[in-house]
Backbone as CSV, one residue per row, in Angstrom:
resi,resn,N_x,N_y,N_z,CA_x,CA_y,CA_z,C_x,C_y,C_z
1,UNK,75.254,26.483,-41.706,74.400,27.298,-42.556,75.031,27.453,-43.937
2,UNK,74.273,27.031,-44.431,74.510,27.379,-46.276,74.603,28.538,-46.971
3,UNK,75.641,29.459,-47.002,75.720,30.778,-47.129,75.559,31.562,-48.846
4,UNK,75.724,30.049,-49.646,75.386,30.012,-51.167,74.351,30.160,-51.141
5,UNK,73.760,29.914,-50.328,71.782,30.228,-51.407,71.341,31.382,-51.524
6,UNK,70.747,31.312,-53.202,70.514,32.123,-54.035,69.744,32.950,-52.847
7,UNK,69.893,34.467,-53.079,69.155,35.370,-52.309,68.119,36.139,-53.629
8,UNK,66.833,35.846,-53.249,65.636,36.274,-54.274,65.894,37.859,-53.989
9,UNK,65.534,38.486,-55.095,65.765,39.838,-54.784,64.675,40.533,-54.808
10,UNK,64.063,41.509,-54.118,62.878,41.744,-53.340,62.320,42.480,-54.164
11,UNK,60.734,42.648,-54.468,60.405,43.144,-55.339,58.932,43.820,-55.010
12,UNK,59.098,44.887,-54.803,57.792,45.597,-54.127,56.331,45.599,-54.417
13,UNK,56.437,45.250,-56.057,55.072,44.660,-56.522,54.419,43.528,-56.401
14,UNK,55.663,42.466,-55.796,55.028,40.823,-55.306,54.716,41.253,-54.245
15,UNK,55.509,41.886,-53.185,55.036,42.280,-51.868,53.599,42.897,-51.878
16,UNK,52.942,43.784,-52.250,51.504,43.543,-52.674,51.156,42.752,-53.388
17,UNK,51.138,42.033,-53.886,50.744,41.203,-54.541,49.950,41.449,-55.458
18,UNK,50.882,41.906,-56.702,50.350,42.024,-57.580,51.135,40.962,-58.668
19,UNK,50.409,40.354,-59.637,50.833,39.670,-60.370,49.789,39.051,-61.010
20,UNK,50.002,38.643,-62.751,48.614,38.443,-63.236,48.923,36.272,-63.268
21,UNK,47.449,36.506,-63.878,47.168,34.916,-64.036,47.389,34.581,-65.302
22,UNK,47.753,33.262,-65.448,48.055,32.481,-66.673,46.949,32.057,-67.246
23,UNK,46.176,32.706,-68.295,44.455,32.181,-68.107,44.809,30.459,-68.447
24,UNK,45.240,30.509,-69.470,45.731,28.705,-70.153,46.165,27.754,-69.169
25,UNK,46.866,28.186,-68.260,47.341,27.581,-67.145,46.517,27.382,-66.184
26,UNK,45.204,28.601,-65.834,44.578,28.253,-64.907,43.536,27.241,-65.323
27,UNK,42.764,27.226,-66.615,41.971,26.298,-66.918,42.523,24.794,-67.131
28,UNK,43.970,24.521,-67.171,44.677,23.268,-67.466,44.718,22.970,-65.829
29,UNK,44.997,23.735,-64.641,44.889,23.531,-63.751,44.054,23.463,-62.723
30,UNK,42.633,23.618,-63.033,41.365,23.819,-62.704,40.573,22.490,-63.457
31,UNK,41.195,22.191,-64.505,40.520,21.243,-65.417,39.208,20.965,-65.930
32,UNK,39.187,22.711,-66.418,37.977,23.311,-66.974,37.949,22.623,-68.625
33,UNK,36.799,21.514,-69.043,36.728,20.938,-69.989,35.689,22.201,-70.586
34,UNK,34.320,22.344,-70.530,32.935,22.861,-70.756,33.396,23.880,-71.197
35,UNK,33.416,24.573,-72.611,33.521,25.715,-73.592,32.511,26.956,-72.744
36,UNK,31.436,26.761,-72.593,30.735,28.100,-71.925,31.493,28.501,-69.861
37,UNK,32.164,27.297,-69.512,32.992,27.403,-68.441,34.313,28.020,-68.842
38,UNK,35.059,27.658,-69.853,36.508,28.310,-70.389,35.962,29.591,-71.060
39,UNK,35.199,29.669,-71.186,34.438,31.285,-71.796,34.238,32.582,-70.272
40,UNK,33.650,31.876,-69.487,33.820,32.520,-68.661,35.012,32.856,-67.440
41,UNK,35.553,31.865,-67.655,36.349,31.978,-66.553,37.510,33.123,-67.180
42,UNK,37.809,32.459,-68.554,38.692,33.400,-69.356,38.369,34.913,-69.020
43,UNK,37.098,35.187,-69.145,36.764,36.493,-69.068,37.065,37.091,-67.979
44,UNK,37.039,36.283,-66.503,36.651,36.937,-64.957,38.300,37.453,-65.319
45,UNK,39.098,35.950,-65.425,41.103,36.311,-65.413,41.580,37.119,-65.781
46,UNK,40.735,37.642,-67.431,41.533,38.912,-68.023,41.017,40.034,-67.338
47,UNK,39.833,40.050,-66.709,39.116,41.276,-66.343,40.093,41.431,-64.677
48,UNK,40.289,40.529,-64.009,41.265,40.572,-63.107,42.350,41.284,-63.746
49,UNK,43.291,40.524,-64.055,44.486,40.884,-64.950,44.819,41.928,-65.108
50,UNK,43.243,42.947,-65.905,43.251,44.140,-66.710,43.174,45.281,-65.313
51,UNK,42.429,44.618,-64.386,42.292,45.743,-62.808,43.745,45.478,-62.062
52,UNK,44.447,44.558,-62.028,45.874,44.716,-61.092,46.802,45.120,-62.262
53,UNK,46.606,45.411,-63.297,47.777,46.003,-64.266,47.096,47.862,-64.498
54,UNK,46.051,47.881,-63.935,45.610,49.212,-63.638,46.084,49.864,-62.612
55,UNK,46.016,49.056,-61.061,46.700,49.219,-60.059,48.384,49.387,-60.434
56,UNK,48.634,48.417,-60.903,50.434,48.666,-61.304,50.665,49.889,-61.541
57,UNK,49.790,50.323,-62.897,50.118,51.846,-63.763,50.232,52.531,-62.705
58,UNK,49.121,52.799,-61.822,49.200,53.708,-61.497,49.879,54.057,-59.739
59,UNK,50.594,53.215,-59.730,51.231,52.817,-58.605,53.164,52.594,-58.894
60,UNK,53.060,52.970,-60.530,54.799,52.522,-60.757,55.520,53.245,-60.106
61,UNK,55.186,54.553,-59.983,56.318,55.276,-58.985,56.863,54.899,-58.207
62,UNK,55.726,54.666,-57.582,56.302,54.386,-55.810,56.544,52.652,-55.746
63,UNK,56.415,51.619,-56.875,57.326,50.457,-56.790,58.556,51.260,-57.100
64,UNK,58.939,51.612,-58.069,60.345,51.626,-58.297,60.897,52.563,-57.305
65,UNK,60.570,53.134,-56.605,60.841,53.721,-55.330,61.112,52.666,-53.884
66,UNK,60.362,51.849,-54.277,60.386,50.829,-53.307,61.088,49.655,-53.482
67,UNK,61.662,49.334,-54.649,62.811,48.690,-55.471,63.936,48.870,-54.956
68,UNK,64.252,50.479,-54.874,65.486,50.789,-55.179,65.278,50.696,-53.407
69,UNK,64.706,51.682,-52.777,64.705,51.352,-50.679,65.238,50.022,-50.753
70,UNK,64.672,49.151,-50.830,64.541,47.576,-50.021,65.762,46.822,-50.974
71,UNK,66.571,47.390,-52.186,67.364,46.148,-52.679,69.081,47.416,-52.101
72,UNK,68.990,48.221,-51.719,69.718,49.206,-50.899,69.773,48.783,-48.931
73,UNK,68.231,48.436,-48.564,68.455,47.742,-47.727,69.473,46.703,-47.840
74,UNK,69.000,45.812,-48.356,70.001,44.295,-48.644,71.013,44.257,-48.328
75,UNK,71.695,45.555,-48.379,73.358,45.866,-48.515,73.476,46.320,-47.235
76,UNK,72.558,47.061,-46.667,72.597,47.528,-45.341,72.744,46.789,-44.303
77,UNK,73.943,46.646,-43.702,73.899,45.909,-41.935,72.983,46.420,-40.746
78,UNK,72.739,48.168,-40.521,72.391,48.484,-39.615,70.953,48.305,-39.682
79,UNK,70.492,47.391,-38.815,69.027,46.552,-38.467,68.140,48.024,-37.888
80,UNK,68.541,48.960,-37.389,67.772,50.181,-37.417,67.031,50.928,-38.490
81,UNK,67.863,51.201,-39.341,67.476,51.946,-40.641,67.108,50.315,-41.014
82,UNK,67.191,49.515,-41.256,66.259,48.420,-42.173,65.021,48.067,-41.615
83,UNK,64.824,47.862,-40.322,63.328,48.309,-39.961,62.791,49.593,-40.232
84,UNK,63.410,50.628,-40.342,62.531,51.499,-41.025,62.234,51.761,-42.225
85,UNK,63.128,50.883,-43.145,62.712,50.725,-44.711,61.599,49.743,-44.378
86,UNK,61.600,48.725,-43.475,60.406,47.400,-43.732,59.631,48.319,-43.546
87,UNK,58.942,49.024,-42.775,58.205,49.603,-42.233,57.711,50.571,-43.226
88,UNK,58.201,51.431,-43.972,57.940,51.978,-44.997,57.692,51.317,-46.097
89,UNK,57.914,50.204,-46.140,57.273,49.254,-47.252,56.048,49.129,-47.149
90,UNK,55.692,48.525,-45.764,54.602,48.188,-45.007,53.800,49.459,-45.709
91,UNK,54.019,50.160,-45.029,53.633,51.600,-45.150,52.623,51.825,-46.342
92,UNK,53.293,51.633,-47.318,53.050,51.850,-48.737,52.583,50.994,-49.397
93,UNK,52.773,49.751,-49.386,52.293,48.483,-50.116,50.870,47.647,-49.288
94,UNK,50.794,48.383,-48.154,49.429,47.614,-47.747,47.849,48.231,-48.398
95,UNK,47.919,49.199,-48.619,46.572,49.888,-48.855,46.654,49.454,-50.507
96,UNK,47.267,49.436,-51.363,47.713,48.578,-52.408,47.454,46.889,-52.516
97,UNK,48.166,46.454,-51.536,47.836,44.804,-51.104,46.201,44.966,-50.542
98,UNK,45.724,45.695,-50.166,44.545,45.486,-49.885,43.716,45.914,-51.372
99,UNK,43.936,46.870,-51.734,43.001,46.540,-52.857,43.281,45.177,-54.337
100,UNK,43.971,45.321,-54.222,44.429,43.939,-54.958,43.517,42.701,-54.378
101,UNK,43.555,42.366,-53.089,43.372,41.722,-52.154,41.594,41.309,-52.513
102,UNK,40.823,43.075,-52.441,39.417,43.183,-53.214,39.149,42.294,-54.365
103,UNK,40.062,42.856,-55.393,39.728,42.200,-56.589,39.892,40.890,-56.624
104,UNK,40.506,40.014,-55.963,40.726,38.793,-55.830,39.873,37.851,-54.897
105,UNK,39.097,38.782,-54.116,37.505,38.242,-53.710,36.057,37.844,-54.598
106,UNK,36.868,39.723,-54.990,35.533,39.633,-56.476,35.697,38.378,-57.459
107,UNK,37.084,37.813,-57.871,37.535,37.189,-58.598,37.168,36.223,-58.568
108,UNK,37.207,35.558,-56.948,36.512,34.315,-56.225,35.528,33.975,-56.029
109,UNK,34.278,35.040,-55.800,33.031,35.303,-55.945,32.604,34.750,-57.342
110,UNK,33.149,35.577,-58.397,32.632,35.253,-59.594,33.124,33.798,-60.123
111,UNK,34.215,32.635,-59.684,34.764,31.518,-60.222,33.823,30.829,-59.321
112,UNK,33.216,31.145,-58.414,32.857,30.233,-57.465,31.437,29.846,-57.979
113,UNK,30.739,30.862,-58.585,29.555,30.640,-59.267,29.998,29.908,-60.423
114,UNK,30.973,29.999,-61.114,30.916,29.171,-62.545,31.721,28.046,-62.995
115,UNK,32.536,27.587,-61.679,33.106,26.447,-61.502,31.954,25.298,-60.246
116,UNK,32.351,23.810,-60.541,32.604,23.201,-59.821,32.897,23.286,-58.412
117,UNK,32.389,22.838,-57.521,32.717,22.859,-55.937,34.084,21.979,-56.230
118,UNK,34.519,20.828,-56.628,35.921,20.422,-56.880,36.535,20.712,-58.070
119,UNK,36.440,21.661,-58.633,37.290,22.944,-59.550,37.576,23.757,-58.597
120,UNK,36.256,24.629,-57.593,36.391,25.690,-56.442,37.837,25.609,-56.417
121,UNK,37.291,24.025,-55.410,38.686,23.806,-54.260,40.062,24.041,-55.169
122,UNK,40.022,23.323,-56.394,41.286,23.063,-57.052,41.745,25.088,-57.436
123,UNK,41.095,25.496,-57.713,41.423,27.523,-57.983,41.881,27.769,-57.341
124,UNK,41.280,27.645,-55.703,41.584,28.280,-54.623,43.272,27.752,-54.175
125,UNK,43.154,26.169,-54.407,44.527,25.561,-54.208,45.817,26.928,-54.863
126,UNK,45.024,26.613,-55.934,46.272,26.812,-57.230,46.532,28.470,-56.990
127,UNK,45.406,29.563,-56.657,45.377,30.368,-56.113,46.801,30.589,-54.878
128,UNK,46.312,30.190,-54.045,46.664,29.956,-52.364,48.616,30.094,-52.542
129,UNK,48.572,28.492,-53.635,49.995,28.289,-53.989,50.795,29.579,-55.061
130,UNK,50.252,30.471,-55.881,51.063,31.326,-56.236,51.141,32.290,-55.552
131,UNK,50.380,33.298,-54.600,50.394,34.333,-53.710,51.359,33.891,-52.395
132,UNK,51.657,32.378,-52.354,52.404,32.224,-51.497,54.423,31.983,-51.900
133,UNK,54.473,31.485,-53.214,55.459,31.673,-53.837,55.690,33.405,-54.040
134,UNK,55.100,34.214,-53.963,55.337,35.708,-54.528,56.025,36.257,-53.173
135,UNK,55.621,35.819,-51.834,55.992,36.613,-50.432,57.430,35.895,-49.915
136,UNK,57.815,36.928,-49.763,59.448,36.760,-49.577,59.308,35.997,-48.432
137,UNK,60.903,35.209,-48.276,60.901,34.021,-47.394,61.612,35.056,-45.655
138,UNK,60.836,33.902,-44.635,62.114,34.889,-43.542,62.996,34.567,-43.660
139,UNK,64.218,35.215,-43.131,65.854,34.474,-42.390,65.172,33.401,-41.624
140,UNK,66.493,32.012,-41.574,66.419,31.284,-41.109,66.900,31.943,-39.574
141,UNK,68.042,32.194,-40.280,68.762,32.263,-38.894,68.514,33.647,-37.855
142,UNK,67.810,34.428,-37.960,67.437,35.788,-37.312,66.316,35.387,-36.637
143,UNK,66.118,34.551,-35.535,65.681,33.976,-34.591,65.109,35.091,-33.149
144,UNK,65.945,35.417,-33.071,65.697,36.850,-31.846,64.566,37.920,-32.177
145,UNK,64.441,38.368,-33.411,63.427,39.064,-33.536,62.090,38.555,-34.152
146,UNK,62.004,37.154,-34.097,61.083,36.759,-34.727,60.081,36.294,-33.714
147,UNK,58.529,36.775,-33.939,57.838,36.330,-32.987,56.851,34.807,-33.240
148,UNK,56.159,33.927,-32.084,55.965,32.948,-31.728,55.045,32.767,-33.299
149,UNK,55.041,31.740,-33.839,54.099,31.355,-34.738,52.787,31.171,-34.161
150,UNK,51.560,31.580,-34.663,50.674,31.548,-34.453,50.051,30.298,-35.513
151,UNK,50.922,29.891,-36.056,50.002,28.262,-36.891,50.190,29.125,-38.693
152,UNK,50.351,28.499,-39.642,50.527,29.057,-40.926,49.295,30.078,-41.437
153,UNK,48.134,29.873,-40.644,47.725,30.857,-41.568,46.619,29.809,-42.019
154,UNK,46.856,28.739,-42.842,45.762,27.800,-43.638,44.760,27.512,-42.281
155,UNK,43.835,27.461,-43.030,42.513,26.881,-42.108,42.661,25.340,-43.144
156,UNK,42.204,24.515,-41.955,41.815,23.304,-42.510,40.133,23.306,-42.526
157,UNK,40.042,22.366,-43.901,38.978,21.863,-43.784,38.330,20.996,-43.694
């Protein structure tokens, strides 16, 4: 086991998942040519953007509360008290991750009408791939408490 690798340091606002979009990036990656398509889409991203940086405001407390728990965990050996920080993460960041979660339906709803069925797919890709870079990785090696995979999660289509 490789005991050098970089350890990401945990961050309670990716854990809901909050984080905004690159509008420039998403239309270079969507490969939105059509001016009344980069007009709109621009609009849905910032209007996203502008609702999970609303959620942030008004939610900073209790990240930086949840900052300081979980990078205090880190340091912590006793697997007792660190399930009960996960758990209090849980706690706190799901009703949060779920509304985030909303707006990013609405988000999909509205791209889905003004893109391409192969733009769709390509959003949703590009989508899929940053919400999955934001969620912290498991231990490799903490095997015992980890339960059976149920398959990643992706539906094929």
């Amino acid at each position: 086991m490789n005991q050098t690798k970089e350890v990401k340091k945990l961050s309670a606002k990716e854990i809901a998942g909050i984080f905004y979009y690159d509008v420039d990036e998403v239309i270079k990656k969507v490969k939105i040519k059509d001016d009344d398509k980069k007009y709109s889409v621009t609009k849905a991203l910032r209007n996203y953007n502008f609702k999970v940086k609303e959620i942030l405001f008004l939610n900073a407390e209790k990240f930086t509360d949840l900052d300081l728990l979980m990078n205090a965990m880190s340091n912590e050996r006793d697997s007792e008290s660190n399930k009960n920080i996960r758990e209090k993460v849980r706690e706190v960041t799901r009703p949060i991750k779920e509304n985030v979660h909303e707006h990013e339906k609405e988000l999909n709803e509205i791209l889905k009408g003004v893109l391409s069925e192969k733009q769709d797919k390509k959003w949703l890709k590009y989508q899929k791939s940053i919400i999955e870079s934001l969620q912290p990785k498991k231990a490799e090696n903490n095997n015992q408490n980890s339960r059976p995979s149920r398959g990643s999660g992706m539906r094929r289509q």
